[in-house]
LUMFITI-598854 format. One record per residue (C-alpha): residue number from 1; x, y, z. Coordinates in pm, 1 decimal, padded with zeros to 6 digits, always signed. Example, Ala and Ser with C-alpha at 12.3 -4.5 7.8 and 13.67 -1.06 7.14 Angstrom:
+-----+----------+----------+----------+
:   i :       px :       py :       pz :
+-----+----------+----------+----------+
:   1 : +01230.0 : -00450.0 : +00780.0 :
:   2 : +01367.0 : -00106.0 : +00714.0 :
+-----+----------+----------+----------+
END
This chain:
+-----+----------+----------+----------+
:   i :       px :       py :       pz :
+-----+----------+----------+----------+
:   1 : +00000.0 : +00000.0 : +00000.0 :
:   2 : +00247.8 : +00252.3 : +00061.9 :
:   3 : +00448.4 : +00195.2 : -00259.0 :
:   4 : +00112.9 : +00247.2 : -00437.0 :
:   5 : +00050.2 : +00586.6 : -00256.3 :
:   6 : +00444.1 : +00699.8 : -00331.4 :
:   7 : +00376.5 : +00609.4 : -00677.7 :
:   8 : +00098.8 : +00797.1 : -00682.5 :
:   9 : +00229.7 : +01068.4 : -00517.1 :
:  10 : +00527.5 : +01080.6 : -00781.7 :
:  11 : +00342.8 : +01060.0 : -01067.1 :
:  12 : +00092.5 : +01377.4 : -00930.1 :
:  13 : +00395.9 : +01555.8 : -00869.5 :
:  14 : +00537.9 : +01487.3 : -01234.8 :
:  15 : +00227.8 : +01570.2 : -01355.8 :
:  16 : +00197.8 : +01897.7 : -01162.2 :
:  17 : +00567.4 : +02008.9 : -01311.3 :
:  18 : +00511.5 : +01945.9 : -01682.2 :
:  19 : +00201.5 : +02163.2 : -01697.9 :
:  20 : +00405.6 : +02437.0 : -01504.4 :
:  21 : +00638.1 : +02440.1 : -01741.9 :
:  22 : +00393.6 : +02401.1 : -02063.9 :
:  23 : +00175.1 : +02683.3 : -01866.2 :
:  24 : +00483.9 : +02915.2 : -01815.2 :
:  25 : +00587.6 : +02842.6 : -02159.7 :
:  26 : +00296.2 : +02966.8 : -02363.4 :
:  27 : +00281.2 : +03246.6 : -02078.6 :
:  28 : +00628.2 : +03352.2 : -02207.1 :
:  29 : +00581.2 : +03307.1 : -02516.5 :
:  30 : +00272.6 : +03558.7 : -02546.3 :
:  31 : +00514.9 : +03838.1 : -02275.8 :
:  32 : +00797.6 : +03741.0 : -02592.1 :
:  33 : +00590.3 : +03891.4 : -02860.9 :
:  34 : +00418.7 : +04187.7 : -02669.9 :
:  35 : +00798.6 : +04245.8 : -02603.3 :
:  36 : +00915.4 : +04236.4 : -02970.8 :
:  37 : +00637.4 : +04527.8 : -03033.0 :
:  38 : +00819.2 : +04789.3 : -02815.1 :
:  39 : +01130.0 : +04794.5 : -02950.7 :
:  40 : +01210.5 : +05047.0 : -03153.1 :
:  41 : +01214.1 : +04990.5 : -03549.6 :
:  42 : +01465.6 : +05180.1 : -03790.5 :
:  43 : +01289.6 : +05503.7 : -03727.3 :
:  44 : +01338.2 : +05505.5 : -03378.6 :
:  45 : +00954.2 : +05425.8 : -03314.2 :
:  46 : +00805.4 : +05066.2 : -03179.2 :
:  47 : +00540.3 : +04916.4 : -03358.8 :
:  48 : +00299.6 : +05055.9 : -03063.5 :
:  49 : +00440.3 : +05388.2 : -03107.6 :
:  50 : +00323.1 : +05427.0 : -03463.3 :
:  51 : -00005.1 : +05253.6 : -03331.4 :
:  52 : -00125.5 : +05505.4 : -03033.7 :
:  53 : +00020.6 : +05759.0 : -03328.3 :
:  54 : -00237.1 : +05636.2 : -03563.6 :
:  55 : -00517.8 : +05655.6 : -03318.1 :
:  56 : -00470.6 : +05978.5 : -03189.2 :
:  57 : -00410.7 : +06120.5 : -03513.9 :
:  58 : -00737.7 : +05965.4 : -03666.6 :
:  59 : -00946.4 : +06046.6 : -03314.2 :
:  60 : -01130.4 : +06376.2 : -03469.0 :
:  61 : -01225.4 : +06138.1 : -03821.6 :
:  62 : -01437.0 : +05857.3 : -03610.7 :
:  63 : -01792.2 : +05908.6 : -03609.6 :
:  64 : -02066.2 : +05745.3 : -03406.3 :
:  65 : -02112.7 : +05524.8 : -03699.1 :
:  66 : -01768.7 : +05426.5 : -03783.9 :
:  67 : -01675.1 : +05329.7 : -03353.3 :
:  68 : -01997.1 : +05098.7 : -03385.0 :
:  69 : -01890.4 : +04956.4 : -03681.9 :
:  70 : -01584.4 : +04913.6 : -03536.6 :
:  71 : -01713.3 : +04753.8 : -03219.6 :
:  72 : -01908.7 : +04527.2 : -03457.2 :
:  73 : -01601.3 : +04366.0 : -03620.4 :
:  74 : -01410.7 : +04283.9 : -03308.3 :
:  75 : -01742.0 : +04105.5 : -03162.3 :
:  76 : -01572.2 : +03749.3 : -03262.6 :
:  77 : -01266.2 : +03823.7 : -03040.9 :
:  78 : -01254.9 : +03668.3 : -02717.2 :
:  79 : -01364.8 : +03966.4 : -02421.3 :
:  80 : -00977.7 : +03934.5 : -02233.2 :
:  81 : -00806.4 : +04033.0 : -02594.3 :
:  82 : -01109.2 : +04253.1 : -02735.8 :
:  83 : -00936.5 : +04601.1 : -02634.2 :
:  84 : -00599.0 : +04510.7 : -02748.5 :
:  85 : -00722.3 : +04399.4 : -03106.2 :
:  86 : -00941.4 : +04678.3 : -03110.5 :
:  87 : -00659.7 : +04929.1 : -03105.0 :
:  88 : -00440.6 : +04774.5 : -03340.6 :
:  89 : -00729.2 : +04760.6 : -03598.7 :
:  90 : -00815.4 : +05106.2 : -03496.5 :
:  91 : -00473.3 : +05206.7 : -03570.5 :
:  92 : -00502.9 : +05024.6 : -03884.5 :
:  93 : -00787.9 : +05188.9 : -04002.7 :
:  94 : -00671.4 : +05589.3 : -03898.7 :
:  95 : -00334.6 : +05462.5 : -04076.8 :
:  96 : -00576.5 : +05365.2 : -04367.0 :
:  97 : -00803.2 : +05727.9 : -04372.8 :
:  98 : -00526.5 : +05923.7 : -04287.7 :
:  99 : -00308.1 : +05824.5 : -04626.8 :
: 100 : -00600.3 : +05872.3 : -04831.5 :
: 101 : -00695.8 : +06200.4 : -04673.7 :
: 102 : -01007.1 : +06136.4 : -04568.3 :
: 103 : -01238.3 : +06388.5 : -04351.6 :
: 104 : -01408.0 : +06109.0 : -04161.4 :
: 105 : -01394.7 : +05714.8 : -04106.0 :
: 106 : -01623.7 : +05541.9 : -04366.1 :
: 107 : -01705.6 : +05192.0 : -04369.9 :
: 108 : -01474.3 : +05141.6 : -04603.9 :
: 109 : -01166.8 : +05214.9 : -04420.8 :
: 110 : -01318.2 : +05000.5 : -04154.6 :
: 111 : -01303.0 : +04687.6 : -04449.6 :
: 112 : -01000.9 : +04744.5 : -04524.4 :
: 113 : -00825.2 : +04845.1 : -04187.8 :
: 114 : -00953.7 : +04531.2 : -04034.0 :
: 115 : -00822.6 : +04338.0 : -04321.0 :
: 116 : -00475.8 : +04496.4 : -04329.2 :
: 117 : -00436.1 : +04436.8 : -03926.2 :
: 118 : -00605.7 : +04069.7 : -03936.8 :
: 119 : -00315.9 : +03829.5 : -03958.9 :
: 120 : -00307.0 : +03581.6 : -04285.2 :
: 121 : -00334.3 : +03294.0 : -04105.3 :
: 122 : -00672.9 : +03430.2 : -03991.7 :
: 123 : -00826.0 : +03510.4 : -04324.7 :
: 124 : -01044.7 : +03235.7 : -04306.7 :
: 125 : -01207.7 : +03298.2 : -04009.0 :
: 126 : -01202.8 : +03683.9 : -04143.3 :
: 127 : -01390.4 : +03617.0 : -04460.1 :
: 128 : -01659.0 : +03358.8 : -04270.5 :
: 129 : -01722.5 : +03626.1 : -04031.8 :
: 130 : -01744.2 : +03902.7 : -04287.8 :
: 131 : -01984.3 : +03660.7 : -04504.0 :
: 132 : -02163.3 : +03618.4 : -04185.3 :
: 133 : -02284.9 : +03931.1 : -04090.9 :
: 134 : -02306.4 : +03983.6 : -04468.6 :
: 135 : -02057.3 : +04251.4 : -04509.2 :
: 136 : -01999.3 : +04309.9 : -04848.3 :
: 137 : -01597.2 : +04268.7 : -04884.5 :
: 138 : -01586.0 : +04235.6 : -05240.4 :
: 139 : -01372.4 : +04613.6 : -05307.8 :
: 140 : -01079.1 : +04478.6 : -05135.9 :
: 141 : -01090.5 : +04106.4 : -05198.2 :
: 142 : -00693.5 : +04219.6 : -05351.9 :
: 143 : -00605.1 : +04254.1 : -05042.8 :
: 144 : -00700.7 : +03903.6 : -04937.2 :
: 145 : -00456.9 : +03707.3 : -05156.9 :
+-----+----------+----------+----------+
END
């Protein structure tokens, strides 16, 4: 009996240390990338820099219309990451009406924006959600190749 409960006993504790270490893993993986972002690029800037740039620059072009929209499109994100992708693709999108000159955010920029910051690999789960809420994508479908 008391081998079986030592046995036991190791095995819990072996258990217990390889999802520690997968746990801690992933964790530092995810504090890896968020720490790739703030260094500084050839321009001196960090690729956060240039995105709280982008939104305060863009602020005065959002309308009513364009921040629900907005909020619309980062619906299929999980709630913990929603405000974290919802700066980047607001970022995106200023970035996108502020090269074209543009006096206000139009739905338009909000297409394209969100496709610009949406990673490749996710462009399938972009388009299904886009085709789900039946959101006509069809002017930048360039961009999606």
């Amino acid at each position: 009996m008391d081998d079986v409960s030592n046995s036991f006993f190791m095995w819990f504790i072996i258990f217990w240390v390889c999802l520690l270490v997968v746990f801690m893993g992933i964790g530092g993986f995810f504090m890896f990338r968020k720490f790739l972002k703030v260094l500084p690029k050839e321009d001196g800037k960090s690729k956060l820099d240039w995105q709280n740039y982008y939104v305060e620059s863009s602020r005065h072009l959002w309308t009513e219309e364009s921040k629900s929209f907005l909020d619309r499109l980062v619906s299929p994100v999980p709630s913990p990451f929603r405000d974290i992708a919802k700066h980047s693709i607001a970022a995106k999108i200023g970035e996108v009406a502020l090269d074209e000159g543009a006096s206000e955010v139009t739905r338009d920029h909000c297409i394209k924006g969100y496709i610009l910051a949406t990673p490749r690999r996710d462009y399938k789960s972009l388009i299904s959600f886009l085709e789900k809420q039946k959101i006509d994508y069809s002017a930048h479908q360039n961009l999606l190749n």
